[in-house]
PDB file with one MODEL, atoms N, CA, C and O in Angstrom:
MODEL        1
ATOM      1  N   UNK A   1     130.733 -42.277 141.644  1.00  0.00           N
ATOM      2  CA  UNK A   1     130.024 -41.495 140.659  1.00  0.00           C
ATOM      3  C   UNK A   1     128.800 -40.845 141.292  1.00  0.00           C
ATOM      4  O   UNK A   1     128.475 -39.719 140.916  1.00  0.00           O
ATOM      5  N   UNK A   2     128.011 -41.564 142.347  1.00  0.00           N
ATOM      6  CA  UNK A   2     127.226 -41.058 142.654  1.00  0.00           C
ATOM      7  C   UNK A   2     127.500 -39.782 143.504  1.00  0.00           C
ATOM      8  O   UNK A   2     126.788 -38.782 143.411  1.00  0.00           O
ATOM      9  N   UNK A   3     128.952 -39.905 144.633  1.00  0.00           N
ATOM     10  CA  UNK A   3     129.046 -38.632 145.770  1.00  0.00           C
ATOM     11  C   UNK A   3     129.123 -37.519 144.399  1.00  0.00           C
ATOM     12  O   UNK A   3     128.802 -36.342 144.567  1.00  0.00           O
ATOM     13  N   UNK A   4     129.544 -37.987 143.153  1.00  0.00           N
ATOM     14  CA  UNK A   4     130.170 -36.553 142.296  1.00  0.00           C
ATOM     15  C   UNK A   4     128.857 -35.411 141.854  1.00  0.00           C
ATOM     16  O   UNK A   4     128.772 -34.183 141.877  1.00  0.00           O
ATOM     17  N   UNK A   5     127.632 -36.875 141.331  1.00  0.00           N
ATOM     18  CA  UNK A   5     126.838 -36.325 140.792  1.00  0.00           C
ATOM     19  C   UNK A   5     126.253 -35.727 141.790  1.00  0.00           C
ATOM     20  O   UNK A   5     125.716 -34.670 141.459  1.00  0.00           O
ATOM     21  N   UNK A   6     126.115 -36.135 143.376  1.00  0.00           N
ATOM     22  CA  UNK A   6     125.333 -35.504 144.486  1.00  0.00           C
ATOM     23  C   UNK A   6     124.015 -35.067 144.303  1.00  0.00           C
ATOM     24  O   UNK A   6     123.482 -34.810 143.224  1.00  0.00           O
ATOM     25  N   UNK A   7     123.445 -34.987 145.591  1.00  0.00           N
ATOM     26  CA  UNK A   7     121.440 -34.743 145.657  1.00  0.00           C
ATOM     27  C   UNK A   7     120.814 -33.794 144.668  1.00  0.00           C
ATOM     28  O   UNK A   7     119.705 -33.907 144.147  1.00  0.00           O
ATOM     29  N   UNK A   8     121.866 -32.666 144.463  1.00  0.00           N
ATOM     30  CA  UNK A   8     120.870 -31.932 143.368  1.00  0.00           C
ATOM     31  C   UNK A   8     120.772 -32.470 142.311  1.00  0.00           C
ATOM     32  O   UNK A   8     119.730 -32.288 141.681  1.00  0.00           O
ATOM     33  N   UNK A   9     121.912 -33.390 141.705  1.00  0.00           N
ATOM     34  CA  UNK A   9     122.022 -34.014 140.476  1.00  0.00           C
ATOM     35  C   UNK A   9     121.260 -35.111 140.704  1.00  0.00           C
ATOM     36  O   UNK A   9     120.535 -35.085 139.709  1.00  0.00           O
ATOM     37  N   UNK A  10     120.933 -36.043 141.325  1.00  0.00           N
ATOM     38  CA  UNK A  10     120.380 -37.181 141.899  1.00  0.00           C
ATOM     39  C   UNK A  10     118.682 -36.295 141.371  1.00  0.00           C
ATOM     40  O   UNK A  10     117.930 -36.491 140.416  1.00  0.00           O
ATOM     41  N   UNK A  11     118.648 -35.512 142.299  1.00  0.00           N
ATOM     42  CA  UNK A  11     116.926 -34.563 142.080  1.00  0.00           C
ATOM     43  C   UNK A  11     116.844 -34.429 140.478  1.00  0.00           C
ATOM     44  O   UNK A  11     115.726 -34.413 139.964  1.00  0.00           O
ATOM     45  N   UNK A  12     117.801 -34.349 139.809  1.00  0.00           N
ATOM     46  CA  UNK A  12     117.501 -33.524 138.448  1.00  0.00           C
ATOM     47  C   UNK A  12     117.026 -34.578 137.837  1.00  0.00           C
ATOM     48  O   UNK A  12     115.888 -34.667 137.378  1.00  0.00           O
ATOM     49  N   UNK A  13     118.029 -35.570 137.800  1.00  0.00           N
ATOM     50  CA  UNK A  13     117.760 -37.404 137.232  1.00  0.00           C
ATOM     51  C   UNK A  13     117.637 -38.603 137.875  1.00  0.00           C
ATOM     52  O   UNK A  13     118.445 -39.524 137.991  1.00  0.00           O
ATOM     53  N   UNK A  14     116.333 -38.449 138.344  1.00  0.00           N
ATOM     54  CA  UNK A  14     116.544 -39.719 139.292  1.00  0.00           C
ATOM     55  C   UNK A  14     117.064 -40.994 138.761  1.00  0.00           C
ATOM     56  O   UNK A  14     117.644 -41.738 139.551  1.00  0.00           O
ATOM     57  N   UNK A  15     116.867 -41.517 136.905  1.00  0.00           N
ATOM     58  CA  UNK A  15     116.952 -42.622 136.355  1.00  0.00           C
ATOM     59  C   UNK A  15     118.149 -42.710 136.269  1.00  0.00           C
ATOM     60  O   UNK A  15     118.686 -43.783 136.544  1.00  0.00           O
ATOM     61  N   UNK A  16     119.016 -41.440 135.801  1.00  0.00           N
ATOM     62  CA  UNK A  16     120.299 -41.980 136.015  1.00  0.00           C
ATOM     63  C   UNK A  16     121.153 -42.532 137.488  1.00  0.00           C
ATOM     64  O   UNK A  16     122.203 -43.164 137.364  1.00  0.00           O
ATOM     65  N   UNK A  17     120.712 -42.289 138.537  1.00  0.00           N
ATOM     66  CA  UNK A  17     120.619 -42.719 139.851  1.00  0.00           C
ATOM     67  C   UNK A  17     120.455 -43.648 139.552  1.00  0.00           C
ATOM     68  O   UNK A  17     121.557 -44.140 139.313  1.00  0.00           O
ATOM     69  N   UNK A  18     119.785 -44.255 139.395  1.00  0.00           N
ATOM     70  CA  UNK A  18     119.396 -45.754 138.961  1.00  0.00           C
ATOM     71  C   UNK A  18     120.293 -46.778 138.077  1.00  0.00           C
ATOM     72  O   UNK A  18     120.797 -47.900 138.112  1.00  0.00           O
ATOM     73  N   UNK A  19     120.173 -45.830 137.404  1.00  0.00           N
ATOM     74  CA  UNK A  19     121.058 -46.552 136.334  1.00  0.00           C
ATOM     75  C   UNK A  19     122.548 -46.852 136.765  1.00  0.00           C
ATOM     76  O   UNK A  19     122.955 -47.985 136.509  1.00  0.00           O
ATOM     77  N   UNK A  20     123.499 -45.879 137.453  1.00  0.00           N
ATOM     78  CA  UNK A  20     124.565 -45.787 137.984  1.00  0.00           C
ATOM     79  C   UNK A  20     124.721 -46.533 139.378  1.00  0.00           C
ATOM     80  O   UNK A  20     125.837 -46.241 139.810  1.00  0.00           O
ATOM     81  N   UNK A  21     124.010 -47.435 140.316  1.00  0.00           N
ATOM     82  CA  UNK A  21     123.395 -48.278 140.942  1.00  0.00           C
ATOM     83  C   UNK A  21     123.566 -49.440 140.482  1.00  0.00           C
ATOM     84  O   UNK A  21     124.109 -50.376 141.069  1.00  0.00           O
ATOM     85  N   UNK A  22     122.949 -49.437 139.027  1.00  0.00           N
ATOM     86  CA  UNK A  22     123.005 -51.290 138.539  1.00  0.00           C
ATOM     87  C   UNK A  22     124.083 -51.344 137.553  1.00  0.00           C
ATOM     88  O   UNK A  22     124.492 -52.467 137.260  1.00  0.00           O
ATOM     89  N   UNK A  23     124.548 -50.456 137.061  1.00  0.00           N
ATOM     90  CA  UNK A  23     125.810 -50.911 136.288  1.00  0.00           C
ATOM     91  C   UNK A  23     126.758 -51.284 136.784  1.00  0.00           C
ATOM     92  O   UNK A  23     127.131 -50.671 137.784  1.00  0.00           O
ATOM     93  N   UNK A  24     127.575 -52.471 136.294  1.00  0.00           N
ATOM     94  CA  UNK A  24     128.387 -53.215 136.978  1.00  0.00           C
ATOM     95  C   UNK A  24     129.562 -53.500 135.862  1.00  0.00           C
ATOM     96  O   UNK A  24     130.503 -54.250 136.121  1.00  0.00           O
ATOM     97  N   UNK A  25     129.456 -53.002 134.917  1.00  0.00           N
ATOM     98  CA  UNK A  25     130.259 -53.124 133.611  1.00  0.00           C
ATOM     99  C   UNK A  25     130.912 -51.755 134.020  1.00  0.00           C
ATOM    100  O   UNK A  25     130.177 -50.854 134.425  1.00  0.00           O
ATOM    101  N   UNK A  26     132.195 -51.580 133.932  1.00  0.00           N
ATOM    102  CA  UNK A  26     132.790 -50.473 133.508  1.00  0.00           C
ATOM    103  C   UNK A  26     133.014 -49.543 132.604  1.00  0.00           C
ATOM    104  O   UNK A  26     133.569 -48.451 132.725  1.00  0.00           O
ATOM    105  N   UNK A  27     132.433 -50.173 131.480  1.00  0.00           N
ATOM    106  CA  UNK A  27     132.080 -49.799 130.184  1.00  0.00           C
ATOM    107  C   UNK A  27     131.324 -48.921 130.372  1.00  0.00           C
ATOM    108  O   UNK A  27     131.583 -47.718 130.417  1.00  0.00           O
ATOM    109  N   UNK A  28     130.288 -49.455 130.504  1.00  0.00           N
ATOM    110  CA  UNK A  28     128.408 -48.451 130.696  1.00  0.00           C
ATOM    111  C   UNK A  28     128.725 -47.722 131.721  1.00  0.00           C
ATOM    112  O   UNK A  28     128.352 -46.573 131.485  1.00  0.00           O
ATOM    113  N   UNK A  29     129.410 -47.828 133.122  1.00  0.00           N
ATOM    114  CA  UNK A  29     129.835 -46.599 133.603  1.00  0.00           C
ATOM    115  C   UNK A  29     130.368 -45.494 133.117  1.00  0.00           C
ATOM    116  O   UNK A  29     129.903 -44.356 133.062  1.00  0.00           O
ATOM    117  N   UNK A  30     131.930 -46.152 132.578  1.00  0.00           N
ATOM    118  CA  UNK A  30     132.442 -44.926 131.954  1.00  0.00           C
ATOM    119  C   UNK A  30     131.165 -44.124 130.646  1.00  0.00           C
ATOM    120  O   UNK A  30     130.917 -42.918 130.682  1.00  0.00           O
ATOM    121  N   UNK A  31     130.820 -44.634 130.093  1.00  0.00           N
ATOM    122  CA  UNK A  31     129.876 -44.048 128.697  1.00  0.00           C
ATOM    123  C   UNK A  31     128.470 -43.229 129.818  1.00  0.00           C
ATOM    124  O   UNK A  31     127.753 -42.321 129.400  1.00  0.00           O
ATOM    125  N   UNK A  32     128.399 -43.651 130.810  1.00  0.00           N
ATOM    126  CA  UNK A  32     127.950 -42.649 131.589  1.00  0.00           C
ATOM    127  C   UNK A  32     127.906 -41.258 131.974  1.00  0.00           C
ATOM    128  O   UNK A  32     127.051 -40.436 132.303  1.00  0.00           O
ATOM    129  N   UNK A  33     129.313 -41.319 131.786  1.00  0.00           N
ATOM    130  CA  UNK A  33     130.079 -40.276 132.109  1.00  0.00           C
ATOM    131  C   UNK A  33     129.367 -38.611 131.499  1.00  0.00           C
ATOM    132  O   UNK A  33     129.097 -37.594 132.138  1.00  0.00           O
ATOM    133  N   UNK A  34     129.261 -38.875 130.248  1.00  0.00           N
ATOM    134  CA  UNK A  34     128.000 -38.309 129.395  1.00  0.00           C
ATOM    135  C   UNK A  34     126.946 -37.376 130.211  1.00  0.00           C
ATOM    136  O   UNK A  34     126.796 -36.158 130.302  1.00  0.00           O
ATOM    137  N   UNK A  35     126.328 -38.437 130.726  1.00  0.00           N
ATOM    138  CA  UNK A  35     124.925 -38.061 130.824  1.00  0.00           C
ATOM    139  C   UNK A  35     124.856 -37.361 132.458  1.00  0.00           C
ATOM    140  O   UNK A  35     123.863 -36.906 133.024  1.00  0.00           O
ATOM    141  N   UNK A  36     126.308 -37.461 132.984  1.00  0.00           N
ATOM    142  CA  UNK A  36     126.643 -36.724 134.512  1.00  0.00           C
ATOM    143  C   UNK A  36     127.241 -35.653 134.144  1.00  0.00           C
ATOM    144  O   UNK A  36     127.297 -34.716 134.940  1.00  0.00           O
ATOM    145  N   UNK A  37     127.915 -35.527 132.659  1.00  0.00           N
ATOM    146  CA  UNK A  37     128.189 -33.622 132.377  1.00  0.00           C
ATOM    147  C   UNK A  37     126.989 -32.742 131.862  1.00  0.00           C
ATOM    148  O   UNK A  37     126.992 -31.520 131.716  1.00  0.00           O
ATOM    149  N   UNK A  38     125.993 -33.598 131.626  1.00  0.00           N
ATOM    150  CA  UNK A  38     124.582 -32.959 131.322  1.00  0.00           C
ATOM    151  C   UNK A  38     124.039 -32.424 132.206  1.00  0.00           C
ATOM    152  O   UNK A  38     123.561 -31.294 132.109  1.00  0.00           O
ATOM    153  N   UNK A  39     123.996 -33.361 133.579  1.00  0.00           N
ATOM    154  CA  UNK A  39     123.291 -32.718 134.479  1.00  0.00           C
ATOM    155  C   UNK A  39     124.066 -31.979 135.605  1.00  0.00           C
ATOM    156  O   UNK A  39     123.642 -31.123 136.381  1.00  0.00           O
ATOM    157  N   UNK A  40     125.447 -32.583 135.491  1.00  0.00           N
ATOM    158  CA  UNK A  40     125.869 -31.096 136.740  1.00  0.00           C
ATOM    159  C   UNK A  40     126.298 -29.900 135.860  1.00  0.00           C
ATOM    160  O   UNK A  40     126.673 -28.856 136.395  1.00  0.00           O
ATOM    161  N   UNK A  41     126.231 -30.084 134.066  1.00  0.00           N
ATOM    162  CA  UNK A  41     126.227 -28.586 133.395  1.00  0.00           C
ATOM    163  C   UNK A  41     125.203 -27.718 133.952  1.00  0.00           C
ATOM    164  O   UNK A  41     125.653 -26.575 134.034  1.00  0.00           O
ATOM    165  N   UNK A  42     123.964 -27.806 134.381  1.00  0.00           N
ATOM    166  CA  UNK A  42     122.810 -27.741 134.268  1.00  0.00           C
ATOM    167  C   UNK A  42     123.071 -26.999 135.900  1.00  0.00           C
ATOM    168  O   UNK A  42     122.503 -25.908 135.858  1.00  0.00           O
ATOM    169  N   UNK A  43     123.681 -27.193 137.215  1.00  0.00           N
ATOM    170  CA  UNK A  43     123.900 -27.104 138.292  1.00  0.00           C
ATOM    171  C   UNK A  43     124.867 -26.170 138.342  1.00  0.00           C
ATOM    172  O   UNK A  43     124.696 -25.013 138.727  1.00  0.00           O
ATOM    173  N   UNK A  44     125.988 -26.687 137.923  1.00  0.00           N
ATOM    174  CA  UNK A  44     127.046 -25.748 138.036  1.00  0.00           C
ATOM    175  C   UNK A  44     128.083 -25.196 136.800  1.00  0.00           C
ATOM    176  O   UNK A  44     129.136 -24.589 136.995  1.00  0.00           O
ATOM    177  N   UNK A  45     127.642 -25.480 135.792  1.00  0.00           N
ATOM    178  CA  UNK A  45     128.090 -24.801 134.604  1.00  0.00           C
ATOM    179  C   UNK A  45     128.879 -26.319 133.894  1.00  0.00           C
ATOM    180  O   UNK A  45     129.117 -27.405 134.422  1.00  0.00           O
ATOM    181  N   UNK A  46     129.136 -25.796 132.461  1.00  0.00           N
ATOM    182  CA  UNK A  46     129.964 -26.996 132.200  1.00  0.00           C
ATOM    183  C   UNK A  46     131.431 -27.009 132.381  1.00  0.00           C
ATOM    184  O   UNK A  46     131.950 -28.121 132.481  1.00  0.00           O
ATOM    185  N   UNK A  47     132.301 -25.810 132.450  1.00  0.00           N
ATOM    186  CA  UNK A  47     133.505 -26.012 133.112  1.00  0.00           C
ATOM    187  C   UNK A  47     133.459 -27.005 133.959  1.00  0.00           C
ATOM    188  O   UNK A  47     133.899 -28.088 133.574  1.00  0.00           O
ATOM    189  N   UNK A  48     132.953 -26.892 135.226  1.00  0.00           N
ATOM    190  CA  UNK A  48     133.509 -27.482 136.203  1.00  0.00           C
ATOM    191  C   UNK A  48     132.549 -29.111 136.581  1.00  0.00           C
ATOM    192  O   UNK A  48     132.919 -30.031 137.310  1.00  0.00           O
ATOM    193  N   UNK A  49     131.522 -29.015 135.947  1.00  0.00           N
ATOM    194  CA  UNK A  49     130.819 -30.341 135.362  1.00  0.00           C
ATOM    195  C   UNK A  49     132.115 -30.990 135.083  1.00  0.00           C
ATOM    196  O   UNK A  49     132.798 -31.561 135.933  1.00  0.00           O
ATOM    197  N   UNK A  50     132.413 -30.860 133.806  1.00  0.00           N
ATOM    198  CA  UNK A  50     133.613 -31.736 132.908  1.00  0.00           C
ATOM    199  C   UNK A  50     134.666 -31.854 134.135  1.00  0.00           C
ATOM    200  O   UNK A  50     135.012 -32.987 134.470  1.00  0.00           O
ATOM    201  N   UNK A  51     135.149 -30.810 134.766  1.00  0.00           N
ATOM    202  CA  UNK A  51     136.347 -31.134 135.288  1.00  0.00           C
ATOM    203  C   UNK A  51     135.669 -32.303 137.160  1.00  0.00           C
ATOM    204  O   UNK A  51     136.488 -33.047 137.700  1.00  0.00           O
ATOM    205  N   UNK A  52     134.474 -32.192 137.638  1.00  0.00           N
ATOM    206  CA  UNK A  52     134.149 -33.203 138.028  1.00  0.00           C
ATOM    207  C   UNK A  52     134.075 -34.634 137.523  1.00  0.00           C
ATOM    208  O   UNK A  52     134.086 -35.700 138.139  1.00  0.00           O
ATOM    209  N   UNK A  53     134.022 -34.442 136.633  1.00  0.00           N
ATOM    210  CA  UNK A  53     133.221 -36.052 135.888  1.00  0.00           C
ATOM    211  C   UNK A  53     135.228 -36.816 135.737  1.00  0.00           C
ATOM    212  O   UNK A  53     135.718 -37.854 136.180  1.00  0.00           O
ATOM    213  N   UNK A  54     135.980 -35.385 134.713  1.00  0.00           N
ATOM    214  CA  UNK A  54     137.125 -35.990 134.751  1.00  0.00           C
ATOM    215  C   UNK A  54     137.872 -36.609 135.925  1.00  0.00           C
ATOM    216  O   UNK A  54     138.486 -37.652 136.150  1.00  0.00           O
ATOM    217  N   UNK A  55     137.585 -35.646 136.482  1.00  0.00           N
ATOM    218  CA  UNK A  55     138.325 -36.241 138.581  1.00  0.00           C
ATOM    219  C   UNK A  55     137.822 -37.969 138.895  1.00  0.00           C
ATOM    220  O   UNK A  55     138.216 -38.388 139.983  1.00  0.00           O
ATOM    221  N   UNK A  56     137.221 -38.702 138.269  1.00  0.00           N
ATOM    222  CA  UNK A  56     136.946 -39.731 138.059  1.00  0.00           C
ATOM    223  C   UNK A  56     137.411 -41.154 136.701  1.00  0.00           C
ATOM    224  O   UNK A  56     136.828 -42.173 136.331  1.00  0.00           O
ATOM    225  N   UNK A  57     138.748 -40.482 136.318  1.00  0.00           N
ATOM    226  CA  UNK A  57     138.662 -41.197 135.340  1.00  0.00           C
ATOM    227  C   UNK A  57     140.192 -42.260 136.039  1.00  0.00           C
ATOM    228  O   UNK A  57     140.436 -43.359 135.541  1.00  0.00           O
ATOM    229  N   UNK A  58     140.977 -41.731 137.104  1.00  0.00           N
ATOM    230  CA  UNK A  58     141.706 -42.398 137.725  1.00  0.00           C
ATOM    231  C   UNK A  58     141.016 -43.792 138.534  1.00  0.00           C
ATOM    232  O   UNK A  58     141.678 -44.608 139.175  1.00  0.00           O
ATOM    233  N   UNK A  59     139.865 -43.825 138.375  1.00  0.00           N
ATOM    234  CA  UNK A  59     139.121 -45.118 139.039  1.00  0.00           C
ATOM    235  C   UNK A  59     138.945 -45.834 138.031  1.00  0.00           C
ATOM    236  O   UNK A  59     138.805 -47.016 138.348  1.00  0.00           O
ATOM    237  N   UNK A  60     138.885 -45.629 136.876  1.00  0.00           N
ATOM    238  CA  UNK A  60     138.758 -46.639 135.741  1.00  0.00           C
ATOM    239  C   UNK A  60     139.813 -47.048 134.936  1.00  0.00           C
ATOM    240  O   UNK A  60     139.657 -47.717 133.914  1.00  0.00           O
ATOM    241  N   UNK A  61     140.842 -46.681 135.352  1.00  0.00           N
ATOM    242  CA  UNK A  61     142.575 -47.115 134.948  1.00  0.00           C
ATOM    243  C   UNK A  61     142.921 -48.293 135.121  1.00  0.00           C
ATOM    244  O   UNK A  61     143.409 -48.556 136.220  1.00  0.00           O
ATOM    245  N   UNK A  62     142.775 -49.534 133.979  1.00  0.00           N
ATOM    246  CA  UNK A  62     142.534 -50.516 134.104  1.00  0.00           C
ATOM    247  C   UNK A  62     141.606 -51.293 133.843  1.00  0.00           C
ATOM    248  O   UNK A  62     141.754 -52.453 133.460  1.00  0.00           O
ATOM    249  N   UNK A  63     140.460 -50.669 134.044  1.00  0.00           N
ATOM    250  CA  UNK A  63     138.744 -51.032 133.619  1.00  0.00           C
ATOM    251  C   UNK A  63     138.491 -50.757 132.495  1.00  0.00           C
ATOM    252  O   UNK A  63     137.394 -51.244 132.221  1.00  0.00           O
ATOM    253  N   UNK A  64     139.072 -50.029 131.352  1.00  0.00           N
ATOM    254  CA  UNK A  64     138.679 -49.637 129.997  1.00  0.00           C
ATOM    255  C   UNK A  64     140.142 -49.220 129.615  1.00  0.00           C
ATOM    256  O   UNK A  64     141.152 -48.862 130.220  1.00  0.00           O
ATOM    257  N   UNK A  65     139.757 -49.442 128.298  1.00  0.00           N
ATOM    258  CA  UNK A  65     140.928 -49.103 127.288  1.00  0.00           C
ATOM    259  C   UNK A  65     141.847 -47.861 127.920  1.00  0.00           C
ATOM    260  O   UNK A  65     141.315 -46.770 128.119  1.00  0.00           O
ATOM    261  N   UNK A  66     143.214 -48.080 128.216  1.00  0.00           N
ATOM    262  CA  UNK A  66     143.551 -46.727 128.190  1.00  0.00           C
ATOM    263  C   UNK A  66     143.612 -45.474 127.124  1.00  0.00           C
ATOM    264  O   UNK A  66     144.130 -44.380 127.350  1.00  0.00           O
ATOM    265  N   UNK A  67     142.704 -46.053 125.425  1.00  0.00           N
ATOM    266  CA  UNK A  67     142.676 -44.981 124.650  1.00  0.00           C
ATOM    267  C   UNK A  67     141.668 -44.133 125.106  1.00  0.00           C
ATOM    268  O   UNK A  67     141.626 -42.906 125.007  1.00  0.00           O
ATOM    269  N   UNK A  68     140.739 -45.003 125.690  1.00  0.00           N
ATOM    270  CA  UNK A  68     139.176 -44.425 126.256  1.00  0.00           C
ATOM    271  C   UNK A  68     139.757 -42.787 127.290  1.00  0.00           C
ATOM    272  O   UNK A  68     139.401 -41.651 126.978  1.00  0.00           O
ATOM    273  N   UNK A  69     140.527 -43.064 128.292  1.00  0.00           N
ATOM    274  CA  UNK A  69     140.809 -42.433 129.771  1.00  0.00           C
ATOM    275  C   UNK A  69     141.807 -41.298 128.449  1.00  0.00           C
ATOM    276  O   UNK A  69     141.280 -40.186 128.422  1.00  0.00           O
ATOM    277  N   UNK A  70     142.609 -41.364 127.802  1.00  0.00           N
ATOM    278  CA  UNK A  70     143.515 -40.840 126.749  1.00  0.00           C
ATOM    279  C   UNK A  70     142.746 -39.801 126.422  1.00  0.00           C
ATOM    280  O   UNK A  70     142.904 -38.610 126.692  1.00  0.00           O
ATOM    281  N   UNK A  71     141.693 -40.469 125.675  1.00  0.00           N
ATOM    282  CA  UNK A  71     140.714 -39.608 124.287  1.00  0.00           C
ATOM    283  C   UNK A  71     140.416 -38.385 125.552  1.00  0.00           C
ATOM    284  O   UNK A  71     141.016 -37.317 125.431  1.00  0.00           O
ATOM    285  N   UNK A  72     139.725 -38.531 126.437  1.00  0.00           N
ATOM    286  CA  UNK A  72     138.888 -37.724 127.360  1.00  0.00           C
ATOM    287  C   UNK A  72     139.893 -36.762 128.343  1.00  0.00           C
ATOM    288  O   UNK A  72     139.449 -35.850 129.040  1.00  0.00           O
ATOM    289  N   UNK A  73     141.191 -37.101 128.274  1.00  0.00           N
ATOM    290  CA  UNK A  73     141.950 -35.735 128.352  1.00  0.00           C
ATOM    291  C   UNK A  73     142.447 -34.872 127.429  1.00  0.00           C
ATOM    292  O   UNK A  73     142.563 -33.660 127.606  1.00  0.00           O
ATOM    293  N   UNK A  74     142.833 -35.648 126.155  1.00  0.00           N
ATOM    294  CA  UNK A  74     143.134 -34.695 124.613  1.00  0.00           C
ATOM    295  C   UNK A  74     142.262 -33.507 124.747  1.00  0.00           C
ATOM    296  O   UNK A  74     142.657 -32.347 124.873  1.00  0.00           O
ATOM    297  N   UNK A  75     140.298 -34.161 124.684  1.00  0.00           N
ATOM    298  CA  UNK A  75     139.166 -33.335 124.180  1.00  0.00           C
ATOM    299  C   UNK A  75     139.227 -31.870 125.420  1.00  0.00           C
ATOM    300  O   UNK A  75     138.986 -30.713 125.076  1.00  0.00           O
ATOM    301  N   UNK A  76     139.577 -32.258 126.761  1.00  0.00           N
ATOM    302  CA  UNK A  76     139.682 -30.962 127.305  1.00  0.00           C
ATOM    303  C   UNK A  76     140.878 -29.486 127.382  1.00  0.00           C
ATOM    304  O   UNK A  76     141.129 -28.411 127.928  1.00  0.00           O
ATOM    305  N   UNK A  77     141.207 -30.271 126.579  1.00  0.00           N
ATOM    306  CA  UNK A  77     142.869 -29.121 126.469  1.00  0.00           C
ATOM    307  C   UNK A  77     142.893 -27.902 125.996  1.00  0.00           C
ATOM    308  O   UNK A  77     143.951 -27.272 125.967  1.00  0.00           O
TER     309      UNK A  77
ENDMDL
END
């Protein structure tokens, strides 16, 4: 999560840096997910924000509900 969000995103929010560091729940990662289309919207638009953040949801296959990984491809269609 962190190579996705990368230094400019890291610069924009350092706390979420932080935050994405000590979470160890997969949960609060994934619900993360959020607050990393905020700030690479902000960098590089939200198209391709969303479609970064999504490129990450094959690591949590297994770690959360598969309705969770489900819901979050329906919403981009």
């Amino acid at each position: 999560m962190l190579d996705v969000l990368g230094d400019d995103g890291a610069q924009i929010n350092p706390q979420l840096v932080r935050r994405l560091k000590y979470l160890h729940d997969p949960h609060a990662l994934w619900f993360a997910r959020a607050e990393m289309v905020a700030v690479l919207s902000q960098l590089h638009g939200e198209a391709l924000a969303v479609h970064r953040v999504q490129s990450l949801s094959p690591v949590f296959a297994g770690l959360v509900p598969k309705s969770l990984i489900e819901s979050s491809r329906l919403r981009t269609r």
